[in-house]
VEXDREN-2710 file (C-alpha; in Angstrom, 1 decimal):
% VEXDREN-2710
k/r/px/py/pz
1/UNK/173.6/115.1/-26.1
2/UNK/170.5/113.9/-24.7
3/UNK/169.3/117.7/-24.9
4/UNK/170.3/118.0/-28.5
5/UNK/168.3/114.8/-29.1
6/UNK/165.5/115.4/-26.9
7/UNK/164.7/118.7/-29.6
8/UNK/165.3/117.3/-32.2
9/UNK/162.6/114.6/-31.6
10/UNK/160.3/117.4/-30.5
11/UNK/160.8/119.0/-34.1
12/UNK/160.1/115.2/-35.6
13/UNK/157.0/115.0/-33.5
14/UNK/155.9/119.0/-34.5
15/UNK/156.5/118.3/-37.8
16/UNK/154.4/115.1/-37.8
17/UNK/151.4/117.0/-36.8
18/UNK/150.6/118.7/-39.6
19/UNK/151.3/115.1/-42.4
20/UNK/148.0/113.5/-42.7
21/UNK/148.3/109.5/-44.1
22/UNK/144.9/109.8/-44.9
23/UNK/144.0/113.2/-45.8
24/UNK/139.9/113.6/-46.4
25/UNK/140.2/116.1/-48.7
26/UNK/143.3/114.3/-51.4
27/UNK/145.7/116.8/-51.2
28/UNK/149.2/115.6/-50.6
29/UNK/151.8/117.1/-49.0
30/UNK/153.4/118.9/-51.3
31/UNK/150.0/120.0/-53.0
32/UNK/149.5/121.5/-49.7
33/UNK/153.0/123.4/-49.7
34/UNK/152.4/124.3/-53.0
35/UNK/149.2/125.6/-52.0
36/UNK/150.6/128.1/-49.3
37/UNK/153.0/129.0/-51.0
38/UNK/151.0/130.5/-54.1
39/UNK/148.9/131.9/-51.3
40/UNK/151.3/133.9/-49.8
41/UNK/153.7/134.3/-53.3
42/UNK/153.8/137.8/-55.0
43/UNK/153.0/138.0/-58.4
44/UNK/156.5/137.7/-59.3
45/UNK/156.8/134.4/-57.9
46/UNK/153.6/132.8/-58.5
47/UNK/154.3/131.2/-61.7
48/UNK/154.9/127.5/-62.5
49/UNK/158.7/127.6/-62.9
50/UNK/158.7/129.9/-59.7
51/UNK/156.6/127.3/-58.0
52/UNK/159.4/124.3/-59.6
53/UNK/161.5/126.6/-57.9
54/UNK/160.6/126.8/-54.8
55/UNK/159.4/123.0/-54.0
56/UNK/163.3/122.0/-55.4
57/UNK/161.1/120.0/-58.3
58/UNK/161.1/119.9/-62.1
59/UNK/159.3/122.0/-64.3
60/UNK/156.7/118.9/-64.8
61/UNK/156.4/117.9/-61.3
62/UNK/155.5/121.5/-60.1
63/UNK/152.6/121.4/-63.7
64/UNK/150.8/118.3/-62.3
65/UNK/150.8/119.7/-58.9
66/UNK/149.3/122.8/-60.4
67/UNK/147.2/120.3/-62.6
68/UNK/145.6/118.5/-59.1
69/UNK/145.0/122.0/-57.5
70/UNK/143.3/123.3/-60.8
71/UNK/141.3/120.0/-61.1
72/UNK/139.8/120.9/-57.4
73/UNK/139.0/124.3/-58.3
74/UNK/141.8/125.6/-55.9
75/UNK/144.0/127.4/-58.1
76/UNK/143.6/129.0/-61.8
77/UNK/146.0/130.2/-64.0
78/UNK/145.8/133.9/-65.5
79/UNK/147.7/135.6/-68.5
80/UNK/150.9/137.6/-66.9
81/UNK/149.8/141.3/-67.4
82/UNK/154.1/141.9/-67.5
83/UNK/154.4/138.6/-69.8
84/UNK/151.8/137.5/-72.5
85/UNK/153.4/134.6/-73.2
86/UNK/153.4/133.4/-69.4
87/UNK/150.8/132.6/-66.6
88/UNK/150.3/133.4/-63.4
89/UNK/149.1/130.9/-60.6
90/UNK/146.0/132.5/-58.3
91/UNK/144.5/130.6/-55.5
92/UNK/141.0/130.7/-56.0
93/UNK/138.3/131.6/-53.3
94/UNK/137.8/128.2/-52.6
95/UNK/141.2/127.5/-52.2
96/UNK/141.4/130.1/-49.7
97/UNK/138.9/128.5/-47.7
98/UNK/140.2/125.6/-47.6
99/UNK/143.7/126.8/-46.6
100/UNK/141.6/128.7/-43.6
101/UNK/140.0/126.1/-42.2
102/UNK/141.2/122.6/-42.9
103/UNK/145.2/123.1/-43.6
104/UNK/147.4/120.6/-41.5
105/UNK/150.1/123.3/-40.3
106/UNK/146.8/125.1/-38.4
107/UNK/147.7/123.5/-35.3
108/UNK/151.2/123.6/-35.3
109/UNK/150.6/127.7/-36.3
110/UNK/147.6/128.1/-33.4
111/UNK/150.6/126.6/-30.9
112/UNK/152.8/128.9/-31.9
113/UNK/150.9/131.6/-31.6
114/UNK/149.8/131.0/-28.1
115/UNK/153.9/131.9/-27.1
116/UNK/154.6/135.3/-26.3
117/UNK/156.6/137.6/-29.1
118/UNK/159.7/137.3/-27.6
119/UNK/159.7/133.1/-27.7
120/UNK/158.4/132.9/-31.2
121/UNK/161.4/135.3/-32.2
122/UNK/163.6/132.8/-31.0
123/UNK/161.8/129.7/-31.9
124/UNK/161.5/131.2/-35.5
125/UNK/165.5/132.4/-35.5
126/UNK/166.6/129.3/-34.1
127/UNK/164.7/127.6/-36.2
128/UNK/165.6/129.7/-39.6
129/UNK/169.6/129.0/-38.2
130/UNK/169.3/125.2/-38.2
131/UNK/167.9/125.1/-42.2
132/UNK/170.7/126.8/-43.0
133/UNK/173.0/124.5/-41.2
134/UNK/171.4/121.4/-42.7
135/UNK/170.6/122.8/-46.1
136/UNK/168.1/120.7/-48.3
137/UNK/169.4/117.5/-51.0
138/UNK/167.8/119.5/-53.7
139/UNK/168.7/122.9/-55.3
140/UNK/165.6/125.0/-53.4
141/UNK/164.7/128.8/-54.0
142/UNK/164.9/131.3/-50.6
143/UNK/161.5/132.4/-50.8
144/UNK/161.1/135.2/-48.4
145/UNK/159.2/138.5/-47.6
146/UNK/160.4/141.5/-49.5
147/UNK/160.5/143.5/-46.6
148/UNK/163.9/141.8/-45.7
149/UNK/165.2/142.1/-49.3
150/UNK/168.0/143.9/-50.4
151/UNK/166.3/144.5/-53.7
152/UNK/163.6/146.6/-51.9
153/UNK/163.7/150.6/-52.1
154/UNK/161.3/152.8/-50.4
155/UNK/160.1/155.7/-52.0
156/UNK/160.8/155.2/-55.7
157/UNK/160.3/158.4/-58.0
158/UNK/160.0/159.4/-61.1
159/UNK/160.6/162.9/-63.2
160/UNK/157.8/165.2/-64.2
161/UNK/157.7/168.2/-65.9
162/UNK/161.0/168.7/-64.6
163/UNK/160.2/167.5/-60.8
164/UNK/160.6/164.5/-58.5
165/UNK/157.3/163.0/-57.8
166/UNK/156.7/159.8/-55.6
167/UNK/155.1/157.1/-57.4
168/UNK/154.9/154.3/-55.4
169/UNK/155.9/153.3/-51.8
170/UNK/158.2/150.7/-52.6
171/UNK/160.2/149.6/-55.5
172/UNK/161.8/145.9/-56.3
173/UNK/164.8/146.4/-58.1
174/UNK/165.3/143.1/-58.8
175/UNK/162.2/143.5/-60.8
176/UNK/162.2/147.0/-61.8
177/UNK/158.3/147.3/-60.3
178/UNK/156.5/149.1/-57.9
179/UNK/154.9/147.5/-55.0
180/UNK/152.6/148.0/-52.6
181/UNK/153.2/148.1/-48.9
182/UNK/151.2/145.0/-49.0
183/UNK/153.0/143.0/-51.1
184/UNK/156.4/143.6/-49.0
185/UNK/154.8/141.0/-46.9
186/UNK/154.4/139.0/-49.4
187/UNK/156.7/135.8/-50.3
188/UNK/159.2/136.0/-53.6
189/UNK/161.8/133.5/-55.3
190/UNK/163.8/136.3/-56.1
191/UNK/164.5/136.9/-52.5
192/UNK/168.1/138.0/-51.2
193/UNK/168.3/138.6/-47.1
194/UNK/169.5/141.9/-46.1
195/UNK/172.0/140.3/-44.2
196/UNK/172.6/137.5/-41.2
197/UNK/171.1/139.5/-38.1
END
């Protein structure tokens, strides 16, 4: 037991690091989650009830977060090209910026990557294995990469003039769309894991 507890205060202590009381530039915490995520969403998932979504909030909690990040010039919203009637959330330049040099995970992130592969493999599977054990209180989205989807399909085609041609890399079935091999990196809401490795 006193291992168990001993990590578990290292995790509380971690985790610490990166909540500011005071933060210089007003963003609270879950202005800064919201933030990365939108940062790192596809453009599937960065939309307000997406966003909702993935911070386990209501529709109106997730609009005045978006509200404070618009109001600091850190994210705008954009007609959906798929949508008209929708938007789509975009970090702005500046919001980049400020995610590259002042967020408060930076140092927990410049820790981590000073382990070698192998431990950060672990730390991130053990890691990943105990919020699933512990779950959250609220109903939150699995936001993950699409690489590690099962809605992903490489090599979609489509028929022309009577042949197969490849038109894109990848393909989300989920959301009947091509993507790039960038955005497979890229974080969605509409995420479903391959399977427990």
């Amino acid at each position: 037991m006193p291992l168990i507890r001993e990590t578990v205060q290292l995790l509380v202590q971690a985790a610490g690091a990166c909540h500011l009381p005071d933060d210089p530039r007003g963003l609270r915490d879950r202005e800064w989650t919201a933030l990365r995520f939108l940062a790192r969403a596809n453009r599937f998932s960065r939309t307000p009830t997406a966003l909702a979504d993935y911070l386990a909030s209501t529709r109106a909690t997730a609009t005045q977060i978006v509200n404070a990040l618009e109001d600091r010039s850190l994210v705008v919203r954009r007609p959906s090209e798929r949508d008209k009637r929708s938007v789509v959330l975009c970090v702005t330049p500046q919001g980049e910026r400020l995610l590259a040099q002042h967020d408060p995970i930076s140092t927990i992130a410049t820790a981590v990557a000073a382990l070698v592969t192998e431990d950060c493999v672990k730390l991130r599977n053990s890691l990943d294995a105990i919020v699933k054990r512990i779950g959250t209180p609220l109903p939150q989205a699995t936001a993950g990469p699409c690489r590690g989807c099962v809605f992903l399909r490489m090599g979609a085609t489509s028929a022309c003039s009577g042949r197969a041609r490849t038109t894109a890399e990848f393909h989300c079935r989920f959301h009947r769309a091509s993507i790039t091999a960038h955005e497979t990196a890229l974080l969605c809401t509409s995420f479903e894991p391959l399977g427990d490795d």
